[in-house]
Structure formats: structure tokens, C-alpha cells
VEXSETOR-173804 format. One record per residue (C-alpha): residue in three letters; y, z, x negated. Coordinates in Angstrom, 1 decimal. Last residue first. Example, Ala and Ser with C-alpha at 12.3 -4.5 7.8 and 13.67 -1.06 7.14 Angstrom:
REM residues 2
(site 'Ser'; (-1.1; 7.1; -13.7));
(site 'Ala'; (-4.5; 7.8; -12.3));
This chain:
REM residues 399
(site 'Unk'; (55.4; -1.0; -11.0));
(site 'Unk'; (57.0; 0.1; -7.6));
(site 'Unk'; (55.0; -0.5; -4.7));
(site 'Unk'; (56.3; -2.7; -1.7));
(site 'Unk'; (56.8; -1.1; 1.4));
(site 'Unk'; (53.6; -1.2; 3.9));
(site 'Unk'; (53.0; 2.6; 3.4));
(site 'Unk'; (56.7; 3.8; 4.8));
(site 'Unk'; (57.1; 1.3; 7.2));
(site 'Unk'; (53.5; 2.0; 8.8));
(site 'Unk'; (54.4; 6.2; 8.3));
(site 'Unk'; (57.3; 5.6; 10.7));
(site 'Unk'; (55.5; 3.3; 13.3));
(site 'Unk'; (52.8; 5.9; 13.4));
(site 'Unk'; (55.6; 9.0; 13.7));
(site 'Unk'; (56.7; 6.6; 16.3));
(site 'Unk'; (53.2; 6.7; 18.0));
(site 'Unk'; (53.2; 9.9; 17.6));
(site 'Unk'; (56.4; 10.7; 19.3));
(site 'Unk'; (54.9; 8.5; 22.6));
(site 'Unk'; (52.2; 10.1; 22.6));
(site 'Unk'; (52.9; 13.6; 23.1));
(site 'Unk'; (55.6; 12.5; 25.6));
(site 'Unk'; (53.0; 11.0; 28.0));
(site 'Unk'; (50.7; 14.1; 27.5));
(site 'Unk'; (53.4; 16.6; 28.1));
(site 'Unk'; (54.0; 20.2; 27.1));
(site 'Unk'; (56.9; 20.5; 24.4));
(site 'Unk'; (56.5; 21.2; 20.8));
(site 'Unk'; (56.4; 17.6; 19.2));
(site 'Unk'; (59.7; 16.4; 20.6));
(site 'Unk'; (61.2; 18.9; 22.7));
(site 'Unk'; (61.0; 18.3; 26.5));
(site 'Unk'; (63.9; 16.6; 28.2));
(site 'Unk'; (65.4; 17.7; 31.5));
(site 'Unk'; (69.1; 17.3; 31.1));
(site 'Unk'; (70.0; 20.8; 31.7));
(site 'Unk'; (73.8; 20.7; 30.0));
(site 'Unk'; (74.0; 21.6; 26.8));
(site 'Unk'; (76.0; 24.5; 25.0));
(site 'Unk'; (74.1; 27.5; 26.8));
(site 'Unk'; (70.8; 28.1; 24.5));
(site 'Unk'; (68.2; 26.6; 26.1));
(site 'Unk'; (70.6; 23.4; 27.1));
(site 'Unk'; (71.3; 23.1; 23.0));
(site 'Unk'; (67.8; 23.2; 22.1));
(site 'Unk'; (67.1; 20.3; 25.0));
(site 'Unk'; (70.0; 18.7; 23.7));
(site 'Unk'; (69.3; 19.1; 19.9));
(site 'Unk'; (65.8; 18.0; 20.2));
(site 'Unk'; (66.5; 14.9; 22.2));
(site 'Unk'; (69.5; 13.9; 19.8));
(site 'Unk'; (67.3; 14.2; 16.2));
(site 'Unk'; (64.3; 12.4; 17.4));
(site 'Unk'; (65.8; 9.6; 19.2));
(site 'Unk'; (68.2; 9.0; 16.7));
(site 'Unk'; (65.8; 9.2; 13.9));
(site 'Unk'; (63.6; 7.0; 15.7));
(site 'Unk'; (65.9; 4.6; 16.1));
(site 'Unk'; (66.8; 4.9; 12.4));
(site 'Unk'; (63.0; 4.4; 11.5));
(site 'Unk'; (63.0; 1.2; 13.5));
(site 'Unk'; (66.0; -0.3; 12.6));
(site 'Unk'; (64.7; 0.3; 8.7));
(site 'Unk'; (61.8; -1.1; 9.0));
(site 'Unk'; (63.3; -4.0; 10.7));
(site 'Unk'; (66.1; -4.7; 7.9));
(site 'Unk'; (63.6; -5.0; 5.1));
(site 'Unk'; (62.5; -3.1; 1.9));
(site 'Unk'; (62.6; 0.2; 4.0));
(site 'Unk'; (64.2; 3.1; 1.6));
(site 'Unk'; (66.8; 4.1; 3.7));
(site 'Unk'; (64.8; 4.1; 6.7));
(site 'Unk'; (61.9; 6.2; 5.5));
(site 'Unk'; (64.6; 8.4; 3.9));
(site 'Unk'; (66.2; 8.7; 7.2));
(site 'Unk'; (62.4; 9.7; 8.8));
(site 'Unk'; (61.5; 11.8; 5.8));
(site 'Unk'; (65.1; 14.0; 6.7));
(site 'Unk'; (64.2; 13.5; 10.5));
(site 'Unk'; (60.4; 15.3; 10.0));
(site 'Unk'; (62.2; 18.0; 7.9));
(site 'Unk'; (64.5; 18.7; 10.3));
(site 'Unk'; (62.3; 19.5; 12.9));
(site 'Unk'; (60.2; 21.6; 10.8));
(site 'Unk'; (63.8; 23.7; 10.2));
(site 'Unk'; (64.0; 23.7; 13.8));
(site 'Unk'; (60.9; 25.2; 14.4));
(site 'Unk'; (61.5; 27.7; 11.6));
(site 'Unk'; (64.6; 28.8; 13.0));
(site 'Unk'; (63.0; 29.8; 16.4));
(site 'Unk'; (60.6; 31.8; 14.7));
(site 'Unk'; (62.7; 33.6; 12.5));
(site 'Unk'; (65.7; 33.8; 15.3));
(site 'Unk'; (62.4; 35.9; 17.4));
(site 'Unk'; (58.9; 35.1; 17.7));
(site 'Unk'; (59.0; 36.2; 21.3));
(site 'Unk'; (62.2; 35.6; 22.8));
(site 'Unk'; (63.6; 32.8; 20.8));
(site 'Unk'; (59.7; 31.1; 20.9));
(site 'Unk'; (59.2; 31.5; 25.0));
(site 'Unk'; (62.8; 29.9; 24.9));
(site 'Unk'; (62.4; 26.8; 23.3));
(site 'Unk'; (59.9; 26.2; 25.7));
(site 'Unk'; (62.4; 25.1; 28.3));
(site 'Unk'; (61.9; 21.8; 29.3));
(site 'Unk'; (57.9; 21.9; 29.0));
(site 'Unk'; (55.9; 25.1; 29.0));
(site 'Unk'; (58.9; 27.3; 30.2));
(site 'Unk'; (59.4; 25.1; 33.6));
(site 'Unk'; (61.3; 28.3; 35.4));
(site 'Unk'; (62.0; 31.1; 33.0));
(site 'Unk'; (61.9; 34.7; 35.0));
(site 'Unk'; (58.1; 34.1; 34.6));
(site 'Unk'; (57.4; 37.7; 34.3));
(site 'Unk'; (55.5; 37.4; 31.1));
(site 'Unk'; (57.7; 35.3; 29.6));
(site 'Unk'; (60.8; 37.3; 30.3));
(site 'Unk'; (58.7; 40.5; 29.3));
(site 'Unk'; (58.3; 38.7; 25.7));
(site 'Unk'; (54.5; 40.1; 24.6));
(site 'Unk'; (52.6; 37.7; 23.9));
(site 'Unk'; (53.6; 36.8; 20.4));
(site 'Unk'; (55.9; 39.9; 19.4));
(site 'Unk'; (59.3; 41.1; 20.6));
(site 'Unk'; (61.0; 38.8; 18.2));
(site 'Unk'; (61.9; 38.6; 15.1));
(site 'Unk'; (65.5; 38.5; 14.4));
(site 'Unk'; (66.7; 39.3; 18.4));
(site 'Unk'; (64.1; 38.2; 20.6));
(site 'Unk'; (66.5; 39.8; 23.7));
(site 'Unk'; (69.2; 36.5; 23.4));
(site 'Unk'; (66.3; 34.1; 23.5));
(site 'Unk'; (65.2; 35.5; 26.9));
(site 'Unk'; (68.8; 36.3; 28.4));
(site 'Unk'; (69.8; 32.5; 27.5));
(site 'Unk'; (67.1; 31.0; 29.3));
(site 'Unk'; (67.6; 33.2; 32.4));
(site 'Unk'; (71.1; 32.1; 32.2));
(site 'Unk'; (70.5; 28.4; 31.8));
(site 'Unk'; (68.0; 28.6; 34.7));
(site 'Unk'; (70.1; 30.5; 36.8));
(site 'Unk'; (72.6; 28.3; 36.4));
(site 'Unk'; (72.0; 26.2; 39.5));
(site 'Unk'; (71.3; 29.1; 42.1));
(site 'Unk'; (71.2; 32.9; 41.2));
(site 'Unk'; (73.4; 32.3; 38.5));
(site 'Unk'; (76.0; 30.5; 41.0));
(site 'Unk'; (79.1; 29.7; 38.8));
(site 'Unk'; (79.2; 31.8; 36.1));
(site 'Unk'; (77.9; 29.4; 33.4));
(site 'Unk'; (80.8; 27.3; 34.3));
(site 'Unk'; (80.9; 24.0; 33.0));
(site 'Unk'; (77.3; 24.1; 32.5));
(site 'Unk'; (76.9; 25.0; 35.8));
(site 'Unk'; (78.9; 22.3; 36.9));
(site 'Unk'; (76.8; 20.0; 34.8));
(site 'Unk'; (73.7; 20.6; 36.1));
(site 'Unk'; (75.3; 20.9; 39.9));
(site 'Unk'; (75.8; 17.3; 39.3));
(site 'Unk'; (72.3; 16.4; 38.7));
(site 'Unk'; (71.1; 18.5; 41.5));
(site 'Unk'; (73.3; 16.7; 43.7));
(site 'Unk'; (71.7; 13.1; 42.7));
(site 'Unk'; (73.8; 11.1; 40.3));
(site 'Unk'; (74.8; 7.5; 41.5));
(site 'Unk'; (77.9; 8.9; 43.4));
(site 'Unk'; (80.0; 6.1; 42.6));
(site 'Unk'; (82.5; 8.3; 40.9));
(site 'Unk'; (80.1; 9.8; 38.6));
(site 'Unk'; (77.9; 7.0; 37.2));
(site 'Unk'; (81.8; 5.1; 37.3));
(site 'Unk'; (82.8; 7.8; 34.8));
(site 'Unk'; (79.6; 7.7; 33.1));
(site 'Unk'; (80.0; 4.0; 32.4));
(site 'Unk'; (83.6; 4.7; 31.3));
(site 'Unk'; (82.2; 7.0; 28.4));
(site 'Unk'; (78.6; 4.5; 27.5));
(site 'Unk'; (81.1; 1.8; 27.4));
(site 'Unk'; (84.0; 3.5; 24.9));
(site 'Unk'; (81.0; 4.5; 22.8));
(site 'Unk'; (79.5; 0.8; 22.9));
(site 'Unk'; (82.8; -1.0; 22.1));
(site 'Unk'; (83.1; 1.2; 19.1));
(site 'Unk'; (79.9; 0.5; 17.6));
(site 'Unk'; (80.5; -3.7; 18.4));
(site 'Unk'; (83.7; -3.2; 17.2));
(site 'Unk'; (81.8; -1.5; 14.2));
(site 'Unk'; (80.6; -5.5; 13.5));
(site 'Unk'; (76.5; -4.8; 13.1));
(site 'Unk'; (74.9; -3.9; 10.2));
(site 'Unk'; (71.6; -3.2; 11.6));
(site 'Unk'; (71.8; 0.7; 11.3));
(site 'Unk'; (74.4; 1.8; 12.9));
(site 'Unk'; (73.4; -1.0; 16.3));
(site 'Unk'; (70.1; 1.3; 16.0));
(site 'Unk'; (72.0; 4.7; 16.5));
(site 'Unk'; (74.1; 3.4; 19.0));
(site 'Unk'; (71.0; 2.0; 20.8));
(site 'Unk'; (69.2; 5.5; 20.1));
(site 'Unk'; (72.0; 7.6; 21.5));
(site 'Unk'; (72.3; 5.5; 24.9));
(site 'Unk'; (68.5; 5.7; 25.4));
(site 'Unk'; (68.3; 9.7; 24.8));
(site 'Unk'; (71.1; 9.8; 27.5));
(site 'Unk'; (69.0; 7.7; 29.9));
(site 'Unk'; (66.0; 9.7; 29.2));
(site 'Unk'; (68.1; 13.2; 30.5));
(site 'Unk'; (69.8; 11.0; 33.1));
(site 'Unk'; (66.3; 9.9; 35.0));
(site 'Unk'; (67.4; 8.6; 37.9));
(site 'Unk'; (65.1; 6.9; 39.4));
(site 'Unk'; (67.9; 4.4; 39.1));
(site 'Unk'; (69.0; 5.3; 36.1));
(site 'Unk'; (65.9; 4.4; 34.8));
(site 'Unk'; (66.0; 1.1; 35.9));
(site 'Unk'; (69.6; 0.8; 34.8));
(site 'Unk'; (68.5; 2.0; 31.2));
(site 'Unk'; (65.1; -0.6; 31.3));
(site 'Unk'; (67.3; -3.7; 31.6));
(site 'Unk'; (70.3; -2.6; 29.2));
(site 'Unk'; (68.2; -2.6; 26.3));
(site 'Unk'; (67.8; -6.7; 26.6));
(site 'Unk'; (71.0; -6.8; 27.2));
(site 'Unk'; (72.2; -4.9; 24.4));
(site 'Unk'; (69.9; -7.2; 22.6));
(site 'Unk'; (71.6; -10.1; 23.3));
(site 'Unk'; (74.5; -9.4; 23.0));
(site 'Unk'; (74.0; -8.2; 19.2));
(site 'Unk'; (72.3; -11.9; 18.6));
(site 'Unk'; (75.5; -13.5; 20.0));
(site 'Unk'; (77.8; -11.1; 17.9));
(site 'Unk'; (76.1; -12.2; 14.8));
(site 'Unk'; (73.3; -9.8; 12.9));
(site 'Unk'; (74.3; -9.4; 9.4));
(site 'Unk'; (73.8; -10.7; 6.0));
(site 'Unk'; (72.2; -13.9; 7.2));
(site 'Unk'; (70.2; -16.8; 7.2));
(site 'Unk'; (67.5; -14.7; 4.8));
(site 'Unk'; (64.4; -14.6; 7.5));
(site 'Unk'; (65.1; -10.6; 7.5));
(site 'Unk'; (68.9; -11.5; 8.5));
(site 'Unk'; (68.0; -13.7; 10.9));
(site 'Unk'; (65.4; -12.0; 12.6));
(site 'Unk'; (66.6; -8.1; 11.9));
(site 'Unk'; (68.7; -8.0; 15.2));
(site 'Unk'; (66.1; -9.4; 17.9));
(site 'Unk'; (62.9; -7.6; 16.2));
(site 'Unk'; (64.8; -4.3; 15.4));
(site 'Unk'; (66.2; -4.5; 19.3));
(site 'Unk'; (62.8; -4.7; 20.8));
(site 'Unk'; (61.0; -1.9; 18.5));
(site 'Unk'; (63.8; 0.3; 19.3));
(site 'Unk'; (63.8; -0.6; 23.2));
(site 'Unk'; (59.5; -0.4; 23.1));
(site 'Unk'; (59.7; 2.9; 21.7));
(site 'Unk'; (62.5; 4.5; 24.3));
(site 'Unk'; (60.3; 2.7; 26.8));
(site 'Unk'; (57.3; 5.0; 26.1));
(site 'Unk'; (58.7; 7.9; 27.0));
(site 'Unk'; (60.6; 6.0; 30.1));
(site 'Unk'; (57.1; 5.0; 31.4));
(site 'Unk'; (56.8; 8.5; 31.9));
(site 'Unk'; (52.7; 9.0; 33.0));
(site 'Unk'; (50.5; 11.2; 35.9));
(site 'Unk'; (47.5; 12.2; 36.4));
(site 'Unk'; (46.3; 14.7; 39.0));
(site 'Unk'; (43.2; 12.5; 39.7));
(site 'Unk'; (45.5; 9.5; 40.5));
(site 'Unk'; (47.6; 7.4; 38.5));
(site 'Unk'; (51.3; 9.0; 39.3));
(site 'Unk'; (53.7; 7.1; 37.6));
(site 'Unk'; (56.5; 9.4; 36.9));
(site 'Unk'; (60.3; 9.6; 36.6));
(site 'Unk'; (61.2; 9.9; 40.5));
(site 'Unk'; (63.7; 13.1; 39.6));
(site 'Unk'; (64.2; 16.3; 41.7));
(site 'Unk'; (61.6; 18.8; 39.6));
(site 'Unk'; (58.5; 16.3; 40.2));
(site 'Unk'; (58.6; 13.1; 42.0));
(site 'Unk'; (55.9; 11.0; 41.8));
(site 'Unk'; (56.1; 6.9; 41.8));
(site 'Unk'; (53.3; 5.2; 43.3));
(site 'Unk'; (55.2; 4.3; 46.6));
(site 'Unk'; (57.7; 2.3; 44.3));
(site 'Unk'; (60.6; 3.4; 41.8));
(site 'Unk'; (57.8; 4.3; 39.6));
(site 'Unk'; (56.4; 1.1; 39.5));
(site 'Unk'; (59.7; -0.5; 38.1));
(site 'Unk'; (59.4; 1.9; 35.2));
(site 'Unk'; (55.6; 0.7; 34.6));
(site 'Unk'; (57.0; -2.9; 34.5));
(site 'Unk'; (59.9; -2.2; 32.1));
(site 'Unk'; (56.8; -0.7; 30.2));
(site 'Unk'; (54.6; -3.7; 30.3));
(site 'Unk'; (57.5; -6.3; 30.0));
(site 'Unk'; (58.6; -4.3; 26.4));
(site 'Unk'; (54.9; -4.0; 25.1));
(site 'Unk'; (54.4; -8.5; 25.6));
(site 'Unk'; (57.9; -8.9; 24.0));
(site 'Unk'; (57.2; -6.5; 21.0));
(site 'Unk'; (53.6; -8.1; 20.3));
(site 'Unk'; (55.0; -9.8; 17.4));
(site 'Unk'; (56.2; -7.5; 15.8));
(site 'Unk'; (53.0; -5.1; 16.4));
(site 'Unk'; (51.8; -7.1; 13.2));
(site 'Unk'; (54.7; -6.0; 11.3));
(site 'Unk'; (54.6; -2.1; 12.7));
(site 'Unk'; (51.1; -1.9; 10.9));
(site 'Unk'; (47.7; -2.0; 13.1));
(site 'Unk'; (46.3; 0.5; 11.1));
(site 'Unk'; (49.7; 2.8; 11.1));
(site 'Unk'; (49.5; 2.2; 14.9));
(site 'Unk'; (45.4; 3.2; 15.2));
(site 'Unk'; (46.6; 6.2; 13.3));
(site 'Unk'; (49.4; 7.6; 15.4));
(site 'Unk'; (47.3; 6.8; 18.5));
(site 'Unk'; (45.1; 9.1; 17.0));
(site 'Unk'; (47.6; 11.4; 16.4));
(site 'Unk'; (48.4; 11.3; 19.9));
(site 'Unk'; (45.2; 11.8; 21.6));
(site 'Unk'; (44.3; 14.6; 18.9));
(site 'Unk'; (47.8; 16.5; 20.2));
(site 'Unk'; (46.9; 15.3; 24.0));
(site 'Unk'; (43.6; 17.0; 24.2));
(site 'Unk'; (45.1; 19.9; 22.3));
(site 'Unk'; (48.0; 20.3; 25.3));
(site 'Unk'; (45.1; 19.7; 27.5));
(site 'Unk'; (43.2; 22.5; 26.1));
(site 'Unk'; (46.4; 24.6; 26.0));
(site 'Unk'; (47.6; 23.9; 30.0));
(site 'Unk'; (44.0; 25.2; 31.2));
(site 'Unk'; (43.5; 28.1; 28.9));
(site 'Unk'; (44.1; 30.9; 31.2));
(site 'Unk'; (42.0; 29.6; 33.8));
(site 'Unk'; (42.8; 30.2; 37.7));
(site 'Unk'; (44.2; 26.9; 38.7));
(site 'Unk'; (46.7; 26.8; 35.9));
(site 'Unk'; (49.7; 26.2; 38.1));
(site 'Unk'; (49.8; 29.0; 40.8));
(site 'Unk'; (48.0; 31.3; 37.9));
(site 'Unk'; (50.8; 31.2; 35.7));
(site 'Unk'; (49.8; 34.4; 33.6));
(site 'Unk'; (48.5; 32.0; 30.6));
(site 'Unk'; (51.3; 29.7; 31.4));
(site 'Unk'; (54.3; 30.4; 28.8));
(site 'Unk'; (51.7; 32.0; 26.0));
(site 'Unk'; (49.7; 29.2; 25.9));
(site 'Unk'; (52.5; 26.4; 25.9));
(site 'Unk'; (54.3; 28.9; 23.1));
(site 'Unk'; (50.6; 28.3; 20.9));
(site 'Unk'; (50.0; 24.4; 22.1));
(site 'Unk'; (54.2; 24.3; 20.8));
(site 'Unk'; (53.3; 26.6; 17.6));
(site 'Unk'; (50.2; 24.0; 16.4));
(site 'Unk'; (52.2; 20.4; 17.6));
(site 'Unk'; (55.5; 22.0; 15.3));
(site 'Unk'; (52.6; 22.3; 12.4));
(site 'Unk'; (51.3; 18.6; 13.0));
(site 'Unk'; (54.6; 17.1; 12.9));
(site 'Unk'; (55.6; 19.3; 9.6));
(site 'Unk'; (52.3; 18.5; 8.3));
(site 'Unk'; (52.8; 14.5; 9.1));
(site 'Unk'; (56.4; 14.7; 8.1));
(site 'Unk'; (55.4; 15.8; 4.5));
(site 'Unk'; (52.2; 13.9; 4.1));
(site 'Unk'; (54.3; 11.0; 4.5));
(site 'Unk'; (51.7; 8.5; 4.0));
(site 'Unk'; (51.2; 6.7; 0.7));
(site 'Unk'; (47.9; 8.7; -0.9));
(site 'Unk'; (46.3; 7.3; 2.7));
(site 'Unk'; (47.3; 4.0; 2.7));
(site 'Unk'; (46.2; 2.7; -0.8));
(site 'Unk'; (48.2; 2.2; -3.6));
(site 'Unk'; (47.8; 5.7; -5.7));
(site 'Unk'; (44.5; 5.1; -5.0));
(site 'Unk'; (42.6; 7.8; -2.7));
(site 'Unk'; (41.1; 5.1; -0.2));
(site 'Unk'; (40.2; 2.7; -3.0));
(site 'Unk'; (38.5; 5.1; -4.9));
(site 'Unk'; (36.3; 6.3; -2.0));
(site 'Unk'; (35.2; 3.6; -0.7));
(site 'Unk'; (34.2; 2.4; -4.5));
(site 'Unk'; (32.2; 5.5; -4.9));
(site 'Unk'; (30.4; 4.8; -1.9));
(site 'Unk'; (29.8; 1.4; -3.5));
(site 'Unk'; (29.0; 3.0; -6.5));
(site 'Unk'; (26.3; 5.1; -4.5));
(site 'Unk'; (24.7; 2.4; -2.8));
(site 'Unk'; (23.9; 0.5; -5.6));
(site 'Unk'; (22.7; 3.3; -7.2));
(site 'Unk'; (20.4; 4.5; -4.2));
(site 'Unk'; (19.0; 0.8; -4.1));
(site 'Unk'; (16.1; 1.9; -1.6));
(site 'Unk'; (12.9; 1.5; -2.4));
(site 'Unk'; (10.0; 0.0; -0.4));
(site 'Unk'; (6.2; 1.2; -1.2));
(site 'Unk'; (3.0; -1.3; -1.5));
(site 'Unk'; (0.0; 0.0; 0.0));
């Protein structure tokens, strides 16, 4: 009986070959952003933490089990960093092309929620309700498809070498093409996202070159836009009271500014390091209305104190510090459009929803990138943190 070996050596060198080629100081792995992925993945670990703590005791919305909203929270983290990885495999310059085919889908899904399948949750028509107790933002994942839109529209000549700049006809163009999905989602309305929107076209006209008339021109729009938002009575009354109680953070505290006071109180009592995890009474009596998502900010003032709630923004920071050098040290005009969208994205929406937490915001209704429960939101910031890390490791290598 003849016997059959295996080529054990062969095998092993090309394991060893694997191997080599995935930890070379030129392959993909040794050139991600390790940096902004731990500091992505660290904010993800304290958010499913502060999302535990918020809704352990919420036994109207966790259907009996204390660990209901921080296995999905997990469920979405893995979700999302996948994602993240299947978009640094796919590379942001292969997804270039697919830009017009990802920006109809999502303009679609926004237009959906302004039908019957739309679900209205907290006053605003902002979700896509799929059935099963599932629901999606379209306008989380618009905010991607805008950026990756515009880069493609105002880096195509310049990229291709014809120009220096974008030209005022290409620069119309793509505000149009960005204006589209911020009237439909005005419509729902959905100021807080609209807001976010705004920021991130300024901050991707910044970055492209464009004429500073054009920069200008967008500032004074976006102010007598809001005026006419205002006169015209697009906001809903909710909206409006928003922004009176932030005007006046005494007017009505049992009504609209009780959730900014109620907010305010909880961070206000951590002090320097908190009362201890678990153990903030404000927390724990559910004085805080939507503390898992809007206003989670708050569960980490109260409990883990200024320490904790510093370190949450310092991780923040860290995450937009790779993202700017990301951009500034893209080798062509779409990476860096991209990575400043994100940046603008990134660094606004946590400011405002840390801002409304502590009294110098209005409520605008956004979670907090990375920290904040959400499945829809989860992805959408890994997917940029994907797009991010793509520009980063497809950059040419020095010699």
C-alpha cells in the first residue's frame, strides 16, 4: 500500500509568504491608522458601556432583559467595522465609480420615508421602517453619499490634470446635486441632519479649492435660508420650541427645556469623577429622556465624571486630528474632499449634540458619532472611518 504525503514545506513558505505580505511595511494592514481605529473602537467600547447603563432599568423599552439595547449596540459595532473593512477592500477609488448608482439609492430611501413606510419616532419622519421592529436613517447614510458625490464632481478635472481648481459651472453643479437630498430631508424634517449637511458641504467646498465667493455665497445662503425655513413655517412646533428653550433655558423646564435642564443637572452632579459607573441617580431614575442615543453624553458627565467625559472628547479629537492629516496628506484632490467631509461631519455632529447636553446648543436630535445607540448611525461612521483608512493606505509610498 502506497502512502500519499503532503508538501508540508511547500505549504508552510506559502503560509509564510501570507504572512509577510500582510505585515510588510507596504501592505494594507501595517498602513492603516491604527490610531483612529483604536480611538474609534475605544469610543464604540464606553458608548455599548453608557448605552448599558442608560437602559438596564428601562424596562418599557428593553422588553424585560437588561442587556437588550448592549447586544445590539455590539451587533452593530462588529456590523460596522466590518463594513469598515469590506470599504477599505473595495478602496474609495473603485467606489468612485459607483457614486452615482449609491447617491439615487439613498435619495430613494429618503423619498420612502416621506411615504406610508416612513416611522415617526420623537416628532420627526426620519426613518424607514423595514419591518420586524427594524428601522433605517437614509439621511445617515446620505451624509456619505453627498461627500463622496461632490469629491467625484469637484476633483474630476483637477485630478485628470485640466485644472487647478474646480470652475464655477462644476461647483453648481454639485451644490445641486447636494441640494436634492437637504430639501428632502427637510421635508421630513430632519433639521438636526440638515444642519450636519450644511456644515459638511462648506467644509468640502474648503477643501476643493473653490473661488471663497463661492464659500461666502454659501454662509450668506444657508443664513437667509433659515430665515425663510422660519418664516414659512417649515419647522414643526416642537422644532421651534427647541430653539426657544435654548434661547431661554427658563422658559417651560417642565415642558420644552426640560430635557436640556435635566441634562445639564446630570453632568453638573458628576463633578471631577463622577458618582461611579452605575450608580448616577439621574440615570437610574430616568430623569434623562432618550439617554442611550441623543443624550448619552450625559449618562458619562454624571457618572464617570469631567475625567470621563473629557476623555471621550479627547478620543474624538484624535479620530478628526488622523482624519485632517488623512486629508492633508492625500496624493489627489478626491482623497482629500473626502476625508475633509468627514472631518466636517465628524467634528460639527459631536460638538452639537455635546453642546445641546451641556446648554450651549439647541436639541437638534443627533447622536454622537461612535458613542451613541443606533444601528443606522453605527454604520454609516464606519464606513467613513473605511473611506478614511482607503485614502490613507492607497497613497503612494515613500521610497
Amino acid at each position: 500500500m502506497s502512502t500519499h504525503s503532503y508538501p508540508l514545506g511547500r505549504y508552510s513558505a506559502r503560509r509564510r509568504s501570507t504572512w509577510s505580505r500582510l505585515t510588510a511595511r507596504d501592505s494594507v494592514v501595517w498602513r492603516l491608522d491604527w490610531i483612529m481605529l483604536l480611538a474609534g473602537l475605544a469610543l464604540s467600547v464606553i458608548g455599548s458601556i453608557l448605552v448599558y447603563s442608560a437602559t438596564r432599568n428601562r424596562t418599557e423599552l428593553n422588553q424585560g432583559d437588561p442587556h437588550y439595547f448592549l447586544m445590539r449596540h455590539a451587533i452593530f459595532l462588529v456590523i460596522g467595522v466590518a463594513m469598515m473593512g469590506g470599504t477599505v477592500w473595495l478602496g474609495h477609488r473603485r467606489l468612485r465609480g459607483a457614486v452615482p448608482v449609491l447617491y439615487g439609492v439613498s435619495v430613494f430611501l429618503a423619498v420612502l420615508v416621506l411615504t406610508p413606510l416612513g416611522a415617526t419616532i420623537n416628532g420627526s419622519r426620519a426613518w424607514l421602517n423595514l419591518g420586524g421592529g427594524f428601522t433605517i436613517q437614509p439621511a445617515e447614510f446620505i451624509k456619505i453619499t453627498v461627500i463622496l458625490g461632490m469629491a467625484m464632481m469637484l476633483a474630476a478635472k483637477v485630478d485628470a490634470g485640466d485644472r487647478d481648481h474646480p470652475d464655477h459651472r462644476t461647483v453648481v453643479h454639485a451644490l445641486g446635486m447636494a441640494a436634492l437630498p437637504i430639501v428632502v430631508i427637510l421635508l421630513m424634517p430632519d433639521l438636526g441632519s440638515v444642519m450636519v449637511l450644511v456644515v459638511t458641504v462648506l467644509g468640502v467646498l474648503l477643501a476643493s479649492g473653490a473661488s471663497n465667493r463661492w464659500v461666502l455665497g454659501l454662509i450668506l445662503a444657508g443664513t437667509g435660508g433659515a430665515v425663510l425655513i422660519w418664516a414659512l413655517g417649515v419647522l414643526d412646533e416642537y422644532q421651534i420650541n427647541r430653539f426657544a428653550a435654548f434661547a431661554n433655558p427658563a422658559l417651560d423646564p417642565a415642558g420644552v427645556g426640560y430635557n436640556t435642564n435635566q441634562a445639564r443637572i446630570a453632568i453638573g452632579s458628576g463633578g471631577l469623577g463622577g458618582k461611579g459607573l452605575f450608580e448616577g441617580t439621574q440615570t437610574t431614575g430616568q430623569f434623562v429622556p432618550e439617554q442611550q442615543t441623543d443624550f448619552v453624553f450625559t449618562v458619562a458627565g454624571e457618572e464617570l465624571g469631567f475625567i470621563g467625559g473629557g476623555l471621550i472628547i479627547v478620543l474624538l479629537g484624535v479620530v478628526i486630528w488622523r482624519a485632517c492629516r488623512i486629508a492633508r496628506e492625500s496624493s489627489e484632490l478626491y482623497g482629500t474632499i473626502v476625508a475633509a467631509g468627514v472631518v466636517a461631519w465628524f467634528a460639527f455632529q459631536a460638538f452639537e449634540n455635546i453642546g445641546m447636553c451641556l446648554g450651549i446648543m439647541p436639541v437638534a436630535g443627533l447622536p454622537l458619532p461612535f458613542v451613541s445607540y443606533g444601528g443606522t448611525s453605527m454604520f454609516a461612521v464606519w464606513i467613513a472611518v473605511g473611506l478614511l483608512q482607503s485614502i490613507r493606505t492607497q497613497r503612494p509610498v515613500a521610497a
